[in-house]
Backbone as CSV, one residue per row, in Angstrom:
resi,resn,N_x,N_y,N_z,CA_x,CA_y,CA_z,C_x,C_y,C_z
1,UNK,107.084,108.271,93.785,106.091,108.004,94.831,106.502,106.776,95.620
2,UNK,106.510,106.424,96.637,106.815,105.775,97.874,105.878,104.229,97.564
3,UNK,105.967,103.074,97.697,105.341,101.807,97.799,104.786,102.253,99.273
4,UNK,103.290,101.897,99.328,102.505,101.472,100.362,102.281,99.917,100.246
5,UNK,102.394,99.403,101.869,102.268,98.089,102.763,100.423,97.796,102.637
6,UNK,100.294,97.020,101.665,99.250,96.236,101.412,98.752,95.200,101.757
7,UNK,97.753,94.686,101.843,97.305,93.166,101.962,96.025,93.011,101.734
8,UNK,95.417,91.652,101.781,93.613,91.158,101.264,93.825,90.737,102.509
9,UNK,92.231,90.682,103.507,91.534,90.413,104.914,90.300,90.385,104.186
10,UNK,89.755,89.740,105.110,88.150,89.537,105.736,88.443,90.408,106.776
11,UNK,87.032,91.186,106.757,86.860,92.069,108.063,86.280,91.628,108.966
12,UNK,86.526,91.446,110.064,85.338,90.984,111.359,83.910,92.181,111.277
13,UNK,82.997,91.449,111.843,81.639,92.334,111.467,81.882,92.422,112.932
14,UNK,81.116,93.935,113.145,81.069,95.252,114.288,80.614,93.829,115.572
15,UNK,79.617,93.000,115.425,78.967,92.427,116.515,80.013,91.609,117.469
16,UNK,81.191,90.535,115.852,81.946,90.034,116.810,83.604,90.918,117.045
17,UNK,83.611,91.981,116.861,84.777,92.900,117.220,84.040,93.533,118.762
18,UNK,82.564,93.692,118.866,82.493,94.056,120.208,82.601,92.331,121.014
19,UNK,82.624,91.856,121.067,82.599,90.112,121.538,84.278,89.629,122.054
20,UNK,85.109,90.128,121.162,86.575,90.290,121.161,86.865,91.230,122.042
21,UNK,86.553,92.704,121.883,86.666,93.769,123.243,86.426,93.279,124.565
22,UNK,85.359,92.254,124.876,84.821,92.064,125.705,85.662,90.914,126.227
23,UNK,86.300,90.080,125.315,87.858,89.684,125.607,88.603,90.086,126.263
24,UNK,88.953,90.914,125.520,90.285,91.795,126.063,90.208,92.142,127.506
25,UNK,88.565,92.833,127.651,89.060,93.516,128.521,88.865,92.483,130.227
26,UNK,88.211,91.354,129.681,88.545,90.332,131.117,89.669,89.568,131.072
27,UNK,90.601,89.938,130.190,91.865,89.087,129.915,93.295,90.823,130.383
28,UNK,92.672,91.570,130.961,93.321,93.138,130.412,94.791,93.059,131.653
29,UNK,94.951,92.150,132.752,96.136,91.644,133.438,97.276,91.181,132.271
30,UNK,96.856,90.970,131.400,98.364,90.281,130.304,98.396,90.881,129.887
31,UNK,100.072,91.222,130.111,101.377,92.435,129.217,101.016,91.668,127.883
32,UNK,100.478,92.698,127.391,100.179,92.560,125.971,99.989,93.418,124.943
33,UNK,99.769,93.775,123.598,99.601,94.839,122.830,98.189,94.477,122.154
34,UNK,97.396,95.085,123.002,96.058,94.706,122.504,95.927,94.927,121.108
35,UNK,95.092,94.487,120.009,94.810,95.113,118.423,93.376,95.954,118.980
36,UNK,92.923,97.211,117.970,92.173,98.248,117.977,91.484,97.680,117.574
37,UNK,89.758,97.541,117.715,88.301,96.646,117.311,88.546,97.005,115.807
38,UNK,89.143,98.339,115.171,88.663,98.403,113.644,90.180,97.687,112.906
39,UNK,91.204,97.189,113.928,92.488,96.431,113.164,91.930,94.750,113.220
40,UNK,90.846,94.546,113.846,91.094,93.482,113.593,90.168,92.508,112.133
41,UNK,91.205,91.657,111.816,90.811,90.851,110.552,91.374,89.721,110.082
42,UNK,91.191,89.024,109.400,91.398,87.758,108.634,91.967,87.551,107.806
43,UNK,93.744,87.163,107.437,94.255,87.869,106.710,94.499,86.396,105.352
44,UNK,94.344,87.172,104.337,94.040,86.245,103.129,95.360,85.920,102.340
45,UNK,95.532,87.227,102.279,96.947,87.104,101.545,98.060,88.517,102.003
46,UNK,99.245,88.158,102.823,99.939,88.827,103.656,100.763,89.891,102.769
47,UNK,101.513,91.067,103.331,101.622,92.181,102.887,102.348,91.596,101.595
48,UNK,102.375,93.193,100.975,103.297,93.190,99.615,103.652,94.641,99.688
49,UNK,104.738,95.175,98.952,104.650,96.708,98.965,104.072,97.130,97.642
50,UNK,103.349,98.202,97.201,102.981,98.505,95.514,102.486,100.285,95.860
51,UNK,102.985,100.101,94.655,102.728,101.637,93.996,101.468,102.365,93.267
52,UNK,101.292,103.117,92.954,100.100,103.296,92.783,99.336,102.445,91.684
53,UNK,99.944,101.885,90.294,99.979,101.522,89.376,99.869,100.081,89.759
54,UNK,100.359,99.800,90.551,100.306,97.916,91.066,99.124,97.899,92.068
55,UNK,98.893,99.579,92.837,97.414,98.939,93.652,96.565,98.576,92.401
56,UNK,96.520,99.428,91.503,95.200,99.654,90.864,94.993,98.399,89.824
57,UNK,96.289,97.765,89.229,95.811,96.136,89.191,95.620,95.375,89.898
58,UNK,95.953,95.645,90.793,96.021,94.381,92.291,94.087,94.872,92.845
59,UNK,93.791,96.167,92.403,92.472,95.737,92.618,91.449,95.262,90.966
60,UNK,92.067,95.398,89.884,91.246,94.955,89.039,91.529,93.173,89.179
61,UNK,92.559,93.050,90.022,92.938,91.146,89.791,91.706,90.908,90.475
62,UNK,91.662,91.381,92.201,90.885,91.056,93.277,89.490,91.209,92.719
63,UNK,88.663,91.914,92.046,87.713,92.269,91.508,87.119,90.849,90.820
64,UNK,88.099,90.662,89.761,88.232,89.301,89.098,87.826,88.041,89.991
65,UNK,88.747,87.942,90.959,88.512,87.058,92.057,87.358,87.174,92.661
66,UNK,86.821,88.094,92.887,85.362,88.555,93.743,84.047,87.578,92.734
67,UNK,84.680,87.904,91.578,82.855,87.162,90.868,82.804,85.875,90.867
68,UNK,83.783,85.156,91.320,84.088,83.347,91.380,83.772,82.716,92.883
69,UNK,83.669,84.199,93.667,83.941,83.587,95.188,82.377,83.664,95.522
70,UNK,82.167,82.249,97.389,80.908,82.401,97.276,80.981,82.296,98.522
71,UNK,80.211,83.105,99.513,79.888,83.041,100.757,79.946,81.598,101.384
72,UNK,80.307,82.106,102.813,80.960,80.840,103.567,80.777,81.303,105.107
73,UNK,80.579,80.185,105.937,80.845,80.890,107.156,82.272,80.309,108.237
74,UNK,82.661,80.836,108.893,83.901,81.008,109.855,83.742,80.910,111.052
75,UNK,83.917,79.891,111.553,83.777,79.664,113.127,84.858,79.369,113.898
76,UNK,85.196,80.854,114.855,86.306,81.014,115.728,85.850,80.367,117.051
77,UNK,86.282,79.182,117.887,85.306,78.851,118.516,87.122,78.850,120.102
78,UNK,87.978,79.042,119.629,89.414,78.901,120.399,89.799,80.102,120.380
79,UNK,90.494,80.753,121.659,91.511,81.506,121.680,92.889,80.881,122.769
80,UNK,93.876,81.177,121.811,95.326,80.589,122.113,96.174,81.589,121.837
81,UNK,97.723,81.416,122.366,99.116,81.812,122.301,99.150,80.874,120.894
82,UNK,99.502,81.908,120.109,99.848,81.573,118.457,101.128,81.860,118.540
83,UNK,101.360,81.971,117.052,100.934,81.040,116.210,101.281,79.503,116.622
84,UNK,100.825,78.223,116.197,101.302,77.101,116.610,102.815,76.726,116.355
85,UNK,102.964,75.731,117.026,104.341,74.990,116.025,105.485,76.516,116.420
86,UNK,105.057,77.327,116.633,106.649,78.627,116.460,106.658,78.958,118.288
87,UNK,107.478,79.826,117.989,107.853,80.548,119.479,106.822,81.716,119.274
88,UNK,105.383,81.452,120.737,104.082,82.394,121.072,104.662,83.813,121.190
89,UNK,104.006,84.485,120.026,104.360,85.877,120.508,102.892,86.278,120.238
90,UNK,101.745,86.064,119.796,100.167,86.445,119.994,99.435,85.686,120.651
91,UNK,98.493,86.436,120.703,97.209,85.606,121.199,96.373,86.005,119.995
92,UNK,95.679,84.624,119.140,95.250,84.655,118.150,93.373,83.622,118.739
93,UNK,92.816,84.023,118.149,91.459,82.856,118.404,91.441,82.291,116.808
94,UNK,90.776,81.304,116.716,90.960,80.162,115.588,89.513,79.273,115.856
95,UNK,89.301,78.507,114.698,88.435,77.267,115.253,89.019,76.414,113.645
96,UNK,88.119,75.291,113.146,88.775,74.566,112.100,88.426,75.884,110.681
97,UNK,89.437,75.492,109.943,89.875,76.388,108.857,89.196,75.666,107.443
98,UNK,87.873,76.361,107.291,86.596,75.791,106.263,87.446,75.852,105.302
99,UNK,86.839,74.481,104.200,87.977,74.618,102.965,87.550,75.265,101.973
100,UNK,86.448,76.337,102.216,85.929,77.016,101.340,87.281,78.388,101.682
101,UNK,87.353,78.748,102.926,88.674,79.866,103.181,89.935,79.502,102.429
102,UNK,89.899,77.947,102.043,91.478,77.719,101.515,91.271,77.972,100.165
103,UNK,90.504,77.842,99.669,89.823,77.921,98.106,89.512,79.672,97.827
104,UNK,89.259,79.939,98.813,89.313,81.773,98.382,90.436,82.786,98.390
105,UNK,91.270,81.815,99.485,92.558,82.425,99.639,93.737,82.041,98.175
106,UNK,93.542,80.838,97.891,94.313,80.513,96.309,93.764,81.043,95.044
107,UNK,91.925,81.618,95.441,91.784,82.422,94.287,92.776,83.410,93.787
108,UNK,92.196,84.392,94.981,92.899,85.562,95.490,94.305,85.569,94.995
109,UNK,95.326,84.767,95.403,96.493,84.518,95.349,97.013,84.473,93.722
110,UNK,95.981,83.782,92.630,96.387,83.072,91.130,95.707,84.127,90.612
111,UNK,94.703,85.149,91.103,94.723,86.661,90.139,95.723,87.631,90.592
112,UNK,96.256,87.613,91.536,97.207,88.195,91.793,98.201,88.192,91.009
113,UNK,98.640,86.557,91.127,100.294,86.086,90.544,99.683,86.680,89.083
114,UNK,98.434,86.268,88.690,98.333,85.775,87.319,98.968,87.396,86.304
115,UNK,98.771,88.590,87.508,98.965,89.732,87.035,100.248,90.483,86.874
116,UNK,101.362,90.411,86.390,102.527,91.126,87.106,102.496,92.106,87.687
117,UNK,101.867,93.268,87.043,101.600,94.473,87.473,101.333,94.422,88.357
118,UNK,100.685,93.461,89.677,100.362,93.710,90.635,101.097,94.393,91.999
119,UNK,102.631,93.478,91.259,103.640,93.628,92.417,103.795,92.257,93.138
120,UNK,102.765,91.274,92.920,102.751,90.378,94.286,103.984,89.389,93.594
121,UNK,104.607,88.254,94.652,105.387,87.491,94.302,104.793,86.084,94.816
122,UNK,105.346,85.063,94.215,104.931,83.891,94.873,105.963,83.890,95.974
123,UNK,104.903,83.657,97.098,106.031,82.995,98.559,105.959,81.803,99.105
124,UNK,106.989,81.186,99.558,106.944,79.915,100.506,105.911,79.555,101.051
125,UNK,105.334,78.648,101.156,104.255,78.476,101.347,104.340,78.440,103.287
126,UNK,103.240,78.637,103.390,103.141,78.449,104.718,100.849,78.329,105.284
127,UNK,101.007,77.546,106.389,99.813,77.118,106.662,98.790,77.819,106.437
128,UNK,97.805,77.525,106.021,96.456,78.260,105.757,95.795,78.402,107.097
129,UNK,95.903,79.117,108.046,95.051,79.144,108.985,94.038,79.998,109.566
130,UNK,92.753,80.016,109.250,91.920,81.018,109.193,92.097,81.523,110.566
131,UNK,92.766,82.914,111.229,92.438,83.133,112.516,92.127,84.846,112.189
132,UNK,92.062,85.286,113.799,92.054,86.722,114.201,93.163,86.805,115.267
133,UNK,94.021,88.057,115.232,95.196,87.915,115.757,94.608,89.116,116.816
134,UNK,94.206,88.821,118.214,93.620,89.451,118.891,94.596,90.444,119.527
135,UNK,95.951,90.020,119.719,97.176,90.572,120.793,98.346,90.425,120.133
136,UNK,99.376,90.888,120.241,101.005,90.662,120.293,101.670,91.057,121.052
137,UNK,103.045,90.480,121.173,103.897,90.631,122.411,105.325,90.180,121.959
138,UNK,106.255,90.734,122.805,107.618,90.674,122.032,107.871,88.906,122.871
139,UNK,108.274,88.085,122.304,108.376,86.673,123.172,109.993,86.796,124.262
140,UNK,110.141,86.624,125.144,110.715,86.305,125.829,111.238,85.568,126.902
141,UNK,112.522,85.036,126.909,113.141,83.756,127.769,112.264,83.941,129.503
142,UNK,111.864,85.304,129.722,112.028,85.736,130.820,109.769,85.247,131.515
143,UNK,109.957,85.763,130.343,108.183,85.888,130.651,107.839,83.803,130.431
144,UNK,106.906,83.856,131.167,106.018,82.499,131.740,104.932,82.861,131.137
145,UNK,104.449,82.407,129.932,103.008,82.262,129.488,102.023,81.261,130.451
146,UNK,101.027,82.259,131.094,99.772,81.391,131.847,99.092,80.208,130.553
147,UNK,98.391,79.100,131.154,97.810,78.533,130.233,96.947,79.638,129.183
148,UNK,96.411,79.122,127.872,95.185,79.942,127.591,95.189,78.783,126.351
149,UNK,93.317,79.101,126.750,92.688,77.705,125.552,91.606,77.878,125.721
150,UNK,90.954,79.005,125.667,89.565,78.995,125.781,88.633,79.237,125.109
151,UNK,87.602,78.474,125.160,86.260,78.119,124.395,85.720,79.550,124.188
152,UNK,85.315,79.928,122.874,84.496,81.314,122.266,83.242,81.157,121.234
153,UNK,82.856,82.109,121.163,81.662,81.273,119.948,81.536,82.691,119.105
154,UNK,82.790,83.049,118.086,82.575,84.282,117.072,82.539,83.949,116.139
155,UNK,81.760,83.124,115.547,81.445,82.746,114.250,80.885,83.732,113.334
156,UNK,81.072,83.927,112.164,80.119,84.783,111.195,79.932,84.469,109.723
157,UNK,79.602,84.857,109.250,79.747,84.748,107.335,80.654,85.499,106.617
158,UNK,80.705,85.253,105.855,81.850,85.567,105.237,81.318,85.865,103.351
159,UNK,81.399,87.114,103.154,80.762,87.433,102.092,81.121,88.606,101.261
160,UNK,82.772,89.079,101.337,83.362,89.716,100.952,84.868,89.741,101.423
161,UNK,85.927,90.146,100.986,86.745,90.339,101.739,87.346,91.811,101.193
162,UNK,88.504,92.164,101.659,88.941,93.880,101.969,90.808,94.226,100.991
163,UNK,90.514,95.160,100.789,92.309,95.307,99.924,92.288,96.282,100.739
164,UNK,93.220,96.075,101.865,93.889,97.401,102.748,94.974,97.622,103.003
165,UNK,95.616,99.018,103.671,96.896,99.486,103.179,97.208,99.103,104.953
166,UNK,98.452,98.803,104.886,98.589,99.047,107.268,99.874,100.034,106.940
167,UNK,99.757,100.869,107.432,100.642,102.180,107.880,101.419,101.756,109.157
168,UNK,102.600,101.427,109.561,102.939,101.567,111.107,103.550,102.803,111.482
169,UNK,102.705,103.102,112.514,102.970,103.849,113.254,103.469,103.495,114.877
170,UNK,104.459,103.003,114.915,104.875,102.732,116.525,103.724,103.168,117.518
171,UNK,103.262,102.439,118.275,103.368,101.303,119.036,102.255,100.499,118.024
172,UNK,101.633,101.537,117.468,100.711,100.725,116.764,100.506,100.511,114.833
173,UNK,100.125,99.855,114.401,99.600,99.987,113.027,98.310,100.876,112.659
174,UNK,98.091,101.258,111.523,96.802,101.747,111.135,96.866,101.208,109.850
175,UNK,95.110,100.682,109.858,95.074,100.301,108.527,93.917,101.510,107.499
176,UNK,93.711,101.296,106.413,92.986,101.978,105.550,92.517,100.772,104.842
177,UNK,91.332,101.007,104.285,90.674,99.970,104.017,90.698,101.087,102.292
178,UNK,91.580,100.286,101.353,91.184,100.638,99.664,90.118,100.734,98.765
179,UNK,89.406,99.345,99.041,88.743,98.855,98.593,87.703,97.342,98.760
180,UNK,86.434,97.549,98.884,85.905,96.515,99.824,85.367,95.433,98.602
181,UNK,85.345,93.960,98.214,84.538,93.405,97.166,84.061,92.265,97.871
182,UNK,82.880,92.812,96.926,81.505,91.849,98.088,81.149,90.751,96.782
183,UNK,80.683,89.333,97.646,80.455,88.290,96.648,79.420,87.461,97.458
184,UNK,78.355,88.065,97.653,77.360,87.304,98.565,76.556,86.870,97.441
């Protein structure tokens, strides 16, 4: 059997995925690859590949993780050319990164490791930054990024997060959502 492309997200709730559309579509002049209202999310801990046998610990780890975690809320209050610090190839919105998100994301992460079976590996570390990755775009010498820095107000709670599979399918991804664990 084939490894499926996994990962843990927070899902955006329906109110601020229509709020984001409504983005897009007064921003809809930039060559861009818009994301689909049901791709977009909050990503906790980035892909891994696993088999059927490594989803199904990788959801008894996450499960584990679910009864320790405790609602929080998330306030996207920026949208920018992401990621920082690298060469912009999205447009991501962001606001400050609650340290309750950094504390759920290392749960997440130490039932994972803690499991082999899962499949997951420890990786290089890299910044914790709570965003939503609204757009992508291939970066190029050629293209002139317009300013963008603008003020949003998609804040929400945060009271579960998601084990989903992303399929690519050129031009776009599809995701499947595995398994949802709620910790409100």
């Amino acid at each position: 059997m084939r490894k499926r492309r996994v990962f843990v997200a927070i899902l955006v709730p329906p109110d601020v995925r229509r709020e984001i559309v409504r983005w897009q579509k007064t921003h809809a002049q930039l060559d861009v690859r818009w994301k689909k209202p049901t791709n977009l999310h909050v990503t906790l801990i980035g892909p891994w590949h696993a088999g059927r046998a490594e989803i199904e610990a990788a959801k008894r780890a996450l499960a584990k993780a679910a009864e320790d975690a405790r609602s929080f809320s998330l306030d996207i209050c920026r949208v920018r050319w992401g990621p920082p610090s690298m060469k912009r190839r999205l447009i991501w919105s962001a606001g400050k990164t609650p340290k309750a998100f950094g504390a759920l994301k290392r749960s997440i992460e130490r039932a994972l490791l803690a499991d082999p079976r899962t499949g997951v590996h420890k990786r290089d570390k890299f910044p914790t930054i709570a965003h939503i990755t609204i757009a992508n775009f291939t970066p190029s010498r050629k293209r002139r990024l317009p300013p963008l820095n603008e003020r949003v107000d998609w804040g929400f709670e945060i009271r579960e997060f998601a084990f989903i599979e992303s399929t690519r399918m050129p031009p776009t991804t599809k995701y499947r959502i595995i398994e949802r664990f709620d910790f409100s």
